[in-house]
C-alpha positions in Angstrom: -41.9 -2.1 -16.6 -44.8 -3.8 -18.2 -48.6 -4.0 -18.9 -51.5 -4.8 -15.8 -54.5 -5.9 -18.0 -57.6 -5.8 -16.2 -60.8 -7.1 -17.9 -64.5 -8.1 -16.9 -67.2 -10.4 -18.8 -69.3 -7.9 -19.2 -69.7 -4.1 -19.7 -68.4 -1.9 -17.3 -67.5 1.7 -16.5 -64.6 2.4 -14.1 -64.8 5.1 -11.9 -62.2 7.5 -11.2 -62.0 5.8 -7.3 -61.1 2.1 -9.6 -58.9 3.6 -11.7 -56.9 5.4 -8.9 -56.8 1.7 -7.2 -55.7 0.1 -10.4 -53.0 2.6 -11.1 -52.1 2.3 -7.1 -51.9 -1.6 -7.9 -49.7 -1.4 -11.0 -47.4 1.3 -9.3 -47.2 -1.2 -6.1 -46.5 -4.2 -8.7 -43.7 -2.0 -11.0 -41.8 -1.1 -8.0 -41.7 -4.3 -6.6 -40.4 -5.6 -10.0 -37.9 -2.9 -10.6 -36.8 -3.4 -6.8 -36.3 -7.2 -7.6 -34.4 -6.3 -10.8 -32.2 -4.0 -8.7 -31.4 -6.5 -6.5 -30.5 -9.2 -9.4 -28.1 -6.5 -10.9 -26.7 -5.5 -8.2 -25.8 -9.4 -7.0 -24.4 -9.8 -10.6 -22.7 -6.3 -10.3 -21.2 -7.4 -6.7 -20.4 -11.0 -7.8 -18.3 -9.5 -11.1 -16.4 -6.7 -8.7 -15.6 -9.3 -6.7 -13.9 -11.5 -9.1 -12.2 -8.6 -10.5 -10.7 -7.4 -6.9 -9.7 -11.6 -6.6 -7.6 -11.0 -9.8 -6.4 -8.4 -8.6 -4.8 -9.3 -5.3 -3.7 -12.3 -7.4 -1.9 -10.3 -9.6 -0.3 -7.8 -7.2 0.3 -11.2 -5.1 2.3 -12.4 -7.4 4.3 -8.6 -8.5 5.3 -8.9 -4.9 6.7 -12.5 -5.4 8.7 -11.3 -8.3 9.7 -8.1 -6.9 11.1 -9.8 -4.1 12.8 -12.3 -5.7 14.0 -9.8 -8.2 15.6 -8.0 -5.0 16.5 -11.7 -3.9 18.3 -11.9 -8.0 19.8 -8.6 -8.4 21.5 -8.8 -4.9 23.3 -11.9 -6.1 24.2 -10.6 -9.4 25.7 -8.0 -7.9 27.7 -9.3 -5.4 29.5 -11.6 -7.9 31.3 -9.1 -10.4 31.7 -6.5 -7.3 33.3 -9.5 -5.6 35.2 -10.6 -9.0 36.2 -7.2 -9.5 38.1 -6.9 -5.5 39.5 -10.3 -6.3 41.1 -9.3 -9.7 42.1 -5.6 -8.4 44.1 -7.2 -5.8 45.8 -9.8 -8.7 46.4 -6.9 -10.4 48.4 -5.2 -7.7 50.4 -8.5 -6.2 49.8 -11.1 -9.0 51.9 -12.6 -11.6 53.1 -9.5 -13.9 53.2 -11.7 -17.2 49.0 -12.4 -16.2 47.9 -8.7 -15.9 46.0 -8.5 -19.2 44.3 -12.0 -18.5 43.2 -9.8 -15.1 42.1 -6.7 -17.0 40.5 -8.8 -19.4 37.9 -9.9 -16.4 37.8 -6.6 -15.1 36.5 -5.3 -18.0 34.3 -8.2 -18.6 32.7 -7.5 -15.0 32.6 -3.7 -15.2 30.4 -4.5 -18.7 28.0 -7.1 -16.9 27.4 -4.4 -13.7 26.8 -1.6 -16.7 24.0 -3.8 -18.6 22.5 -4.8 -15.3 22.3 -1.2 -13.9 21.4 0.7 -17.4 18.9 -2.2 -17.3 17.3 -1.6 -14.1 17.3 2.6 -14.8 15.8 2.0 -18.7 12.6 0.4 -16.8 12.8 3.1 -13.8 12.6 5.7 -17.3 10.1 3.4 -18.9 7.4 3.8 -16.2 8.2 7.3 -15.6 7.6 8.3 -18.9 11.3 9.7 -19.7 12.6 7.3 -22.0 12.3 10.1 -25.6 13.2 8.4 -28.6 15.6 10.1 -30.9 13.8 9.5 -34.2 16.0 9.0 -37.5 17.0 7.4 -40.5 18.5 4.2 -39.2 21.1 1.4 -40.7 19.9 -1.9 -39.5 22.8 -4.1 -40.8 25.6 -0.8 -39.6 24.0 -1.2 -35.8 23.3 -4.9 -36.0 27.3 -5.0 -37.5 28.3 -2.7 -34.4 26.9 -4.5 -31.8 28.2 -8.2 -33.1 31.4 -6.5 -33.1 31.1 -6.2 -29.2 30.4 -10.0 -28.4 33.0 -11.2 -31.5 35.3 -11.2 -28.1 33.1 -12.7 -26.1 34.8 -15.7 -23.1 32.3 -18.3 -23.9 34.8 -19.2 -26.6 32.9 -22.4 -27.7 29.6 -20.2 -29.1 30.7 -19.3 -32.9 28.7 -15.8 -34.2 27.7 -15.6 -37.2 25.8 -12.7 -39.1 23.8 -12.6 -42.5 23.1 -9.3 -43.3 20.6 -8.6 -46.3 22.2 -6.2 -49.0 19.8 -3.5 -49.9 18.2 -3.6 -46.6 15.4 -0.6 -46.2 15.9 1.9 -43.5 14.0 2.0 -40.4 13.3 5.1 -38.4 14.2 4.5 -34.8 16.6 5.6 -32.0 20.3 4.1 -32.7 21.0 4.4 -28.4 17.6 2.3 -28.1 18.2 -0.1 -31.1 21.6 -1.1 -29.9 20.1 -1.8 -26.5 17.4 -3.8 -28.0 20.0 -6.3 -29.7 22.7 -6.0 -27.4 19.9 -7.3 -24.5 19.0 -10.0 -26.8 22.5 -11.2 -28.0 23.1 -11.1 -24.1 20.5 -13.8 -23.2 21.6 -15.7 -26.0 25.1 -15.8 -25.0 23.8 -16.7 -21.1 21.9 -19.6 -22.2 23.8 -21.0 -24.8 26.8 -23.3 -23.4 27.9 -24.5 -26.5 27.4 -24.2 -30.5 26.1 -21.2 -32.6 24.7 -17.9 -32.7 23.4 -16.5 -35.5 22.2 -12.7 -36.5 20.4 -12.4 -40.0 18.6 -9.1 -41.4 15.5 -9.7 -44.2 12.5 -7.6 -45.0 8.9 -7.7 -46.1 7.6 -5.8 -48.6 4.0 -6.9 -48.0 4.1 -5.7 -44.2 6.4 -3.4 -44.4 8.8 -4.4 -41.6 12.5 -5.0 -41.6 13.1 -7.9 -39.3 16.5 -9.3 -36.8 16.4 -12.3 -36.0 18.8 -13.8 -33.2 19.0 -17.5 -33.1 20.9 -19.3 -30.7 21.8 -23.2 -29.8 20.5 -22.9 -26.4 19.1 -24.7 -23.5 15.8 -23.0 -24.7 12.2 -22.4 -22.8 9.6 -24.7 -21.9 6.4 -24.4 -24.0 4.1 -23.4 -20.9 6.2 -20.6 -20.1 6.7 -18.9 -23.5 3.8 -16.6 -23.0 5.6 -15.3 -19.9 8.8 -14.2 -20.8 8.1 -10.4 -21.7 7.3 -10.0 -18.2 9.1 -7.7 -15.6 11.3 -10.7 -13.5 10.4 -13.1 -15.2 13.2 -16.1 -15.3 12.2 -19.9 -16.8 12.2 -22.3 -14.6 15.3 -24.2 -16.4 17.6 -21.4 -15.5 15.4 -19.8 -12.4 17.0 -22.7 -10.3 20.2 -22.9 -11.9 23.6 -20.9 -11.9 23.2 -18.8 -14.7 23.0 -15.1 -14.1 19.9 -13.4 -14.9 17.5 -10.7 -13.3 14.8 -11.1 -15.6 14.5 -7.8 -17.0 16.1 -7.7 -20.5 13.6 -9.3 -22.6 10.7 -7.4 -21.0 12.9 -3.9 -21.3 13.2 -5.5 -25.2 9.6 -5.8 -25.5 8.7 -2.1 -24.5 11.5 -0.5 -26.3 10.2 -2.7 -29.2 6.6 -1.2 -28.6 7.9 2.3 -28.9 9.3 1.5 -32.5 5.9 0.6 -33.4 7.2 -2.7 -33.6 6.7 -6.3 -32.3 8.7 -9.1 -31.5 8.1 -12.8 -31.9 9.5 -15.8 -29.9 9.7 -19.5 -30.6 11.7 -22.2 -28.6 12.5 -25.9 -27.8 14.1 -27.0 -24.7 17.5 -28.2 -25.3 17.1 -27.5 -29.1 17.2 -23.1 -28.9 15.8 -20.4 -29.1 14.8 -18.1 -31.8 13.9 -14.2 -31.1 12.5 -11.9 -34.2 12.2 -8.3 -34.0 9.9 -6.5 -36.5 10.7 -2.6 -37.2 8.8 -0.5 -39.4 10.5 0.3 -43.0 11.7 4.1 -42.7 9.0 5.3 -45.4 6.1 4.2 -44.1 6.7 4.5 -40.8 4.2 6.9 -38.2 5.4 8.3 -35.2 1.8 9.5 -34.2 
């Protein structure tokens, strides 16, 4: 703990009886310091849990928010297409005969949004239970990225235009085909949401130097304020320019994106401007150099 000096101006034996006093002193004194270090730790010690269990309840505070106003979202998204599809079953049996494929047309276009919602919901149920197994191999980035455009090329916003530039010579990647097409089809799905009007556009490039191939989406959108960028990976997370609006959303697909991303050994950028768009980049590991320790 320290030194005790003891000293005299002139010459002097100490007896043993001193010398057991001085030690007696000295014990006294380093116990009384190491007590009063104890104590300062253990304030700092208490003072630092405490703000730790503070930001703690905060967060869990606010997971309960969102998970309630998930429940709040996902029971109004559901009850629109179950409604829609009750509504259009029953055009389907007494409407006008020459308007049945405009009627399966929406059918189908509801069944679809209830399937993305639900495999949604189950992919993050599998993600936090650990069951999600990627199905490594050899993968086409411009055949899946061709496959899934092919889906939205029908899509009823008819005033979005789709567009894709696909790289020739593209490397492959090594990933899960069922996982990439989920990755972009979530993706093309909030672009399509939040893009009323103008262009969509799907281009493929890679970089030597880091070896990634990269996707990016880029869309005409009603984009994300700046504050809020840094949020939107998270589980229920909706901006607050579509939180209170109409459009459907439960806040899921982008943080399922960002995990399934993680998997690959990849990452994914963001970068938006209200009213302007939005612009979503996914980097995946080229096929030769890529680990899957």
């Amino acid at each position: 703990m320290g030194v005790l000096h003891v000293a005299l101006d002139y010459e002097h034996v100490f007896s043993d009886r001193e010398i057991q006093l001085l030690t007696a002193v000295s014990e006294i004194a380093g116990t009384a310091v190491d007590r009063a270090m104890v104590l300062d730790t253990l304030e700092q010690r208490v003072a630092k849990r405490t703000h730790e269990l503070a930001k703690a309840n905060e967060s869990l505070t606010e997971l309960d928010r969102l998970k309630t106003k998930f429940i709040s979202d996902i029971s109004h998204e559901l009850r629109t297409p179950i409604t829609n599809l009750s509504l259009y079953l029953d055009l389907l049996e007494q409407g006008l005969p020459e308007r049945r494929e405009q009627y399966t047309i929406v059918l189908q276009r509801q069944v679809s949004r209830l399937t993305t919602m639900l495999e949604d919901i189950l992919n993050i149920s599998r993600l936090d239970m650990g069951k999600i197994r990627l199905n490594i191999a050899a993968q086409d980035v411009n055949g899946i990225v061709q496959q899934v455009a092919a889906d939205f090329q029908n899509h009823p916003n008819g005033d979005i235009t789709l567009s894709i530039e696909l790289h020739q010579g593209l490397p492959s990647i090594l990933g899960d085909q069922k996982q990439m097409i989920q990755i972009l089809t979530n993706v093309l799905n909030n672009a399509f949401s939040y893009t009323q009007a103008g262009s969509i556009r799907i281009a493929t490039s890679w970089d030597d130097a880091q070896n990634y191939v990269r996707i990016e989406i880029k869309d005409t959108g009603i984009g994300i304020p700046p504050r809020e960028l840094d949020h939107v990976f998270d589980r229920f997370y909706r901006a607050s320019n579509v939180s209170q609006s109409t459009m459907p959303g439960t806040g899921l697909g982008l943080s399922l994106v960002k995990e399934l991303v993680d998997l690959h050994h990849g990452h994914i950028e963001i970068s938006s401007e209200l009213n302007v768009g939005t612009t979503v980049t996914l980097f995946i590991p080229m096929a030769p150099l890529f680990s899957a320790a």
